[in-house]
N, C-alpha and C positions, 0 to 999 in steps of 0.2 A: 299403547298409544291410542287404539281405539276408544280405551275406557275412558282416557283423558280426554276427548272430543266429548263422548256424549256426554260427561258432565260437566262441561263448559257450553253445552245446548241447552242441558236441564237448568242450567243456573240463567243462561240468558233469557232462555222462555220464561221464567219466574219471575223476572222483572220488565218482559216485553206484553206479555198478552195481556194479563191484565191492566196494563198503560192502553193499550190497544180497547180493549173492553169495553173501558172506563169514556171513551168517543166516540159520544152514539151522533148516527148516521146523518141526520140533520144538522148538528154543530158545525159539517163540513161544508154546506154550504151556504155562500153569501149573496142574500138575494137584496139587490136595489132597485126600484123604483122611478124612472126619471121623470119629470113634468116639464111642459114647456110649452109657448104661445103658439106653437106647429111644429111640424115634423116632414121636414123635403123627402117625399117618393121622386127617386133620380129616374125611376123610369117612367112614371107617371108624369111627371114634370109639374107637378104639384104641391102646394101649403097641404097637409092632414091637419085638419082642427078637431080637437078634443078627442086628442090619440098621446098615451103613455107607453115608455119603453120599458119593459120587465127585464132587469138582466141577471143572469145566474150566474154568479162564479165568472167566467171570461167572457161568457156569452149572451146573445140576446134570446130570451126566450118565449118572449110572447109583445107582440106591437099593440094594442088595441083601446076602447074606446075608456076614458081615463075613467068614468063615472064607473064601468065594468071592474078594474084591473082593482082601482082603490078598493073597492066593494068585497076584496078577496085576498085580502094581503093579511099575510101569516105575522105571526108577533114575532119583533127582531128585524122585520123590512127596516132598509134605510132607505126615506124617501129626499130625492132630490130636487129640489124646484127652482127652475130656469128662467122662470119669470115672462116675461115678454120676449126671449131669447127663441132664432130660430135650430130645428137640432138638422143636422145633416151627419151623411157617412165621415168617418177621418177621409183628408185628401191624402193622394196618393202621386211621386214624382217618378214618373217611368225614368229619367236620365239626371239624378244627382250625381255630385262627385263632394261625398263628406269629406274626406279626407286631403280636398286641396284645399289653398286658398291663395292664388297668384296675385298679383300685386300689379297696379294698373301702371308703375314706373318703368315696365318692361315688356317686351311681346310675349307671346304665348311659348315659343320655345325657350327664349330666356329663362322664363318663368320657371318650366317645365325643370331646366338644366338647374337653377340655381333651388326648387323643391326635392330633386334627387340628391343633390351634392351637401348643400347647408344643413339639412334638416335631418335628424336623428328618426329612426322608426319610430321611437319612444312617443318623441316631440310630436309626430305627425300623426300618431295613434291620440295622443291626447287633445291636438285638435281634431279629429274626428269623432272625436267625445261631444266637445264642443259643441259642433255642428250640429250634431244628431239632437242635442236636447234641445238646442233653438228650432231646427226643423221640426219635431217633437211638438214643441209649446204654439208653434205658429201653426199646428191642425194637420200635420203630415203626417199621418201615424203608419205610413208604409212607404217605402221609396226603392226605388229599383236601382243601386249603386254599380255605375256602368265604366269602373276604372279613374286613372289617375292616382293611385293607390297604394303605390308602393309594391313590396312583394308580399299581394293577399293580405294586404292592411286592412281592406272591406271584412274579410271575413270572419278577422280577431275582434273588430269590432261588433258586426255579426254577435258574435260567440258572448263577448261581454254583456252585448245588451239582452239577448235570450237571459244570459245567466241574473242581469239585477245589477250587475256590477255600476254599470252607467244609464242614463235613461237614454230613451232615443226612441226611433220609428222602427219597425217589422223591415229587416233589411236583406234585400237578395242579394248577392255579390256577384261580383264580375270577376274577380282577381284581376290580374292581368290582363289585357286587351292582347290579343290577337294579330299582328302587323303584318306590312311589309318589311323584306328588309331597312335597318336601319329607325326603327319606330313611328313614330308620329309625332311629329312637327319638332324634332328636337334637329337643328340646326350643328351638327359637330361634325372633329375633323374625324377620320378615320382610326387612324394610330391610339384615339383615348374613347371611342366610341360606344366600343362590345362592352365592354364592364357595364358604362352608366346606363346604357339601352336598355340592361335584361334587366335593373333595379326596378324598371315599371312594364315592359313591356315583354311579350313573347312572341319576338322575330320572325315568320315561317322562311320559305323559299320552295315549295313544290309542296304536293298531293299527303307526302308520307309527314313530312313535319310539320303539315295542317294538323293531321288526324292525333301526332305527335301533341302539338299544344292544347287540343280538347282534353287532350289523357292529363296534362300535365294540369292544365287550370283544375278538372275535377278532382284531380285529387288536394288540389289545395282547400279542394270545399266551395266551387263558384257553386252557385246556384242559376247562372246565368250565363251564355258566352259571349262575350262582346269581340266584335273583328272590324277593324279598321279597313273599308276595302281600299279606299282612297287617298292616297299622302302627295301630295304634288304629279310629280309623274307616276310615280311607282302605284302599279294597280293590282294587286291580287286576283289571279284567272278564275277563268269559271271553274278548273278545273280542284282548284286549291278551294273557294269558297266552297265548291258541292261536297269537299269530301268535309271540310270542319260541320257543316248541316248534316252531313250522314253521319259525322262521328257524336256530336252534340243529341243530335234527333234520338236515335240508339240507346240514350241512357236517359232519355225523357227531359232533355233541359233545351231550352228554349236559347235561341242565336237573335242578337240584337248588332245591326251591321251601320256604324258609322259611315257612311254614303253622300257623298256631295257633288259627282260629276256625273255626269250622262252615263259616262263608260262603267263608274261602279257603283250607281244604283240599277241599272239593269243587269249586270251580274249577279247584284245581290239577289235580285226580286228570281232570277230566274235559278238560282239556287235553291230560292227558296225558305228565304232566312223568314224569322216570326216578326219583326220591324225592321223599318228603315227610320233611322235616328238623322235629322236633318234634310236632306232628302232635294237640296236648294237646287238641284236644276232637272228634279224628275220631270220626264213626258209624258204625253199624255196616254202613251203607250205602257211605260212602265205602270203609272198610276191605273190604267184599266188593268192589267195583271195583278198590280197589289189588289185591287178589289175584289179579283176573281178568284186569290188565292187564299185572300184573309188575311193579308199579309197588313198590318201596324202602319201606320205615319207617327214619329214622334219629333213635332216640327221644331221645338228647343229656341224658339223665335223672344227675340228680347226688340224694343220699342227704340225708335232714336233718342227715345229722351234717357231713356235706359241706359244706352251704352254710353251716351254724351257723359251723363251724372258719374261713372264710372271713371272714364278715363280723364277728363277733365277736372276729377277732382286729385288725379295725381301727375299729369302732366299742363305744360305751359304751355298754348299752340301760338304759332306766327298769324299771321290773318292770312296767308297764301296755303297754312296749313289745315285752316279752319277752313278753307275754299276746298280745297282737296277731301276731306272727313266728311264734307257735306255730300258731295257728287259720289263719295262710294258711298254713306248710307241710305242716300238715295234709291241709288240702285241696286240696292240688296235687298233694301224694307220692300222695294218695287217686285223684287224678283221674290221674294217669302210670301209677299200677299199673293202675289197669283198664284203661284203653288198651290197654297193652302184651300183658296179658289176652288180651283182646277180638283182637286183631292176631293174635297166636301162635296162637288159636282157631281163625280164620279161612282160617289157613294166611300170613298176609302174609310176605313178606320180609323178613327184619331183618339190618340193617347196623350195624356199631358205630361211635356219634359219639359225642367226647368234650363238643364246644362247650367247651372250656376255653381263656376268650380273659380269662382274670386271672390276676393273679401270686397264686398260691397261697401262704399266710404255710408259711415250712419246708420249702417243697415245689417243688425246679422244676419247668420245663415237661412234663417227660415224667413224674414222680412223680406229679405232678398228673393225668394224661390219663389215666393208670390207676383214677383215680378212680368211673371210668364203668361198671368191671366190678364193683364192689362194690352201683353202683344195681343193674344189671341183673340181678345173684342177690337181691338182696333184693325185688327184685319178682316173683321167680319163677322167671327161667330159669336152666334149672339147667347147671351149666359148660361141657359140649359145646354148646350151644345158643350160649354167648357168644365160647364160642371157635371156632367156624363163624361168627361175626357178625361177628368182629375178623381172619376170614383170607379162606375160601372166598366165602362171600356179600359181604365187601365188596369182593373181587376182581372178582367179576361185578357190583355195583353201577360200579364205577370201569373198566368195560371192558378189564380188565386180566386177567382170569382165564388168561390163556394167557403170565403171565409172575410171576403172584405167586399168593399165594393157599396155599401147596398144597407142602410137598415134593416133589416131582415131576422122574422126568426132562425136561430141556428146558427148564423152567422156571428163571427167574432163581435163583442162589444168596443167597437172602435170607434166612435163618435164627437163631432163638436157643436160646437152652439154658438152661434153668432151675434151680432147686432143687425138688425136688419133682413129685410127678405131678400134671399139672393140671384133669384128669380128676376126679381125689378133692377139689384141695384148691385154689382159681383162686387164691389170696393167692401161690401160687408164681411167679404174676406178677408181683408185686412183687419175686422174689429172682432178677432178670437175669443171669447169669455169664457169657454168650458172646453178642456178635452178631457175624453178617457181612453184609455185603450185596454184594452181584453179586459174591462169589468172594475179599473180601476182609476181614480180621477190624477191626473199629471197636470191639471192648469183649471187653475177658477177658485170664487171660494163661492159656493152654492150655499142658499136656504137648504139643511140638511135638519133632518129629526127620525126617529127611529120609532116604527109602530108599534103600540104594545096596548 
């Protein structure tokens, strides 16, 4: 048997190495060239003029002055030219949800009930395909997928897009979220509950089945833990939140804590989680803790006209209803800008989330997700501030800073190109002409030519 092995090694090496041989070392890799009217430094908060991007393979490997870069390009460069186009990092959505899309005919638990019950995993994998490449084409080449999901439907999707299968953005997963009993926002009776609860969510109830659900998402493959502290009454103690952070912390994965009342964002903050996702009635207490801890704000803020275009284009209101819709968005849009206020104040962190987990009417997934930078100027910050939110700080929110984030040499080749300066005018983010991601172009048709 032995002698049968090695001569099925001699026979295989006979027609391996010399294939091998035969590709010499340069063949392997693909160097491009890109050109363009500037180049946004997100932490400089500046145009670069007469600056080109060298990329190797996935990566960027040298940024600098074009009349330099051209002057030394090896035959077989492909050079790309962008025109009057400006080039920025890919954006980045700290709080997607690719694999919903609820439907403005219903409430959000509705929604929730009638996406576990109708919808086949298959169907709901394949729009998560969907999503991912509109998110994708619309300049998101990274998004931090925070549940709604199914059972670890993020992370097959995950796995596909690594693999080639589908395109899409660099995606962390959440799996499962994290709850109270009874999950998040799904409205049902008891007696038919437990089944359709755990199809999206993982329930705790005490200290040992917190530390129980971190085991159980990692091994599904999160990359991420998302925990609901807050569902109506029902609030997850300090006691349950500190152990999912000690159990999450321990294998080096980052806690992102769904948080909307007083009582469970300051459990959250003082647990210790790495963001607070929403965050609509932090004090000014908690918010001076997130600052001092480094703890994330990811405000997930949509505009009146935002939600109006939404639900209005699937339901009919009475004009006593219209009166009603007005006086709460009101008072929410009133209570998200002072937050956000209050936060920026303070110094807190801010990462840009969309929450766009519905099918926007006219709008797909990635049209839609941009939606998120028109709340965030209309509440105040002003462009550099949102576009540090949606590159550099959600890079170090998502422990990624040393591969996204940021033009950069060394850094992944993840970049897009706009119309317009985004600097003076952020709606140029609506006008996407180029994206690549890790070295390869997914959207544009560029002036391309190959040196020789």
């Amino acid at each position: 048997m032995r002698r049968l092995f090695r001569l099925l090694f001699l026979v295989s090496a006979a027609f391996v190495l010399p294939t091998l041989a035969a590709i010499p070392g340069e063949a392997l890799v693909k160097v491009t060239l890109i050109k363009s009217a500037g180049i946004l430094d997100v932490r400089a908060g500046k145009i670069l003029l007469g600056r080109g991007v060298l990329v190797e393979n996935d990566r960027i490997k040298e940024i600098g002055p074009l009349s330099d870069l051209e002057g030394r390009l090896k035959e077989g460069t492909t050079v790309i030219d962008l025109g009057r186009a400006i080039l920025l990092p890919g954006l980045i959505d700290c709080h997607a949800h690719l694999l919903a899309a609820m439907q403005g005919r219903m409430g959000p638990g509705e929604n929730i009930i009638a996406t576990i019950t109708l919808m086949s995993p298959a169907k709901r994998a394949l729009q998560g395909a969907a999503n991912a490449r509109d998110a994708l084409e619309a300049g998101f080449t990274t998004v931090r997928n925070v549940g709604h999901s199914g059972i670890d439907g993020d992370a097959a999707l995950r796995e596909a897009v690594n693999a080639g299968w589908v395109p899409g953005p660099r995606i962390l997963a959440a799996t499962r979220k994290i709850t109270p009993p009874g999950g998040q926002g799904v409205p049902m009776a008891e007696a038919v509950a437990g089944t359709i609860i755990t199809q999206e969510y993982l329930p705790i109830n005490g200290a040992e089945e917190a530390r129980r659900a971190v085991r159980e998402a990692l091994y599904a493959g999160a990359d991420v833990i998302k925990v609901v502290m807050d569902d109506g009454p029902r609030v997850l103690t300090a006691e349950e939140v500190k152990a999912i952070v000690t159990e999450a912390h321990r294998s080096r994965v980052k806690v992102a804590a769904h948080a909307t009342t007083r009582i469970g964002i300051q459990a959250a903050v003082d647990a210790g989680v790495d963001s607070v996702e929403h965050g609509d009635e932090a004090s000014d207490e908690s918010l001076k803790a997130m600052h001092d801890k480094g703890i994330f704000l990811v405000p997930t803020d949509w505009t009146a006209e935002a939600f109006l275009g939404y639900v209005k284009a699937s339901l009919v209101f009475t004009e006593a209803e219209l009166k009603e819709w007005d006086r709460w968005m009101d008072k929410w849009i009133a209570t998200s800008t002072d937050r956000l206020r209050r936060a920026r104040k303070l110094g807190v962190k801010i990462a840009a989330g969309s929450d766009m987990w519905v099918q926007y009417p006219e709008k797909n997934r990635g049209e839609a997700t941009r939606l998120m930078f028109d709340a965030l100027q209309k509440e105040g910050m002003p462009p550099l501030e949102i576009l540090r939110a949606a590159t550099v700080n959600a890079a170090e929110l998502l422990g990624w800073q040393d591969r996204v984030g940021a033009l950069e040499a060394g850094k992944l080749a993840d970049l897009i190109a706009v119309e317009g300066n985004p600097l003076q005018d952020l709606t140029s983010l609506n006008r996407v002409l180029f994206v690549m991601k890790g070295g390869e172009v997914v959207l544009g048709k560029p002036v391309l030519r190959v040196f020789r």
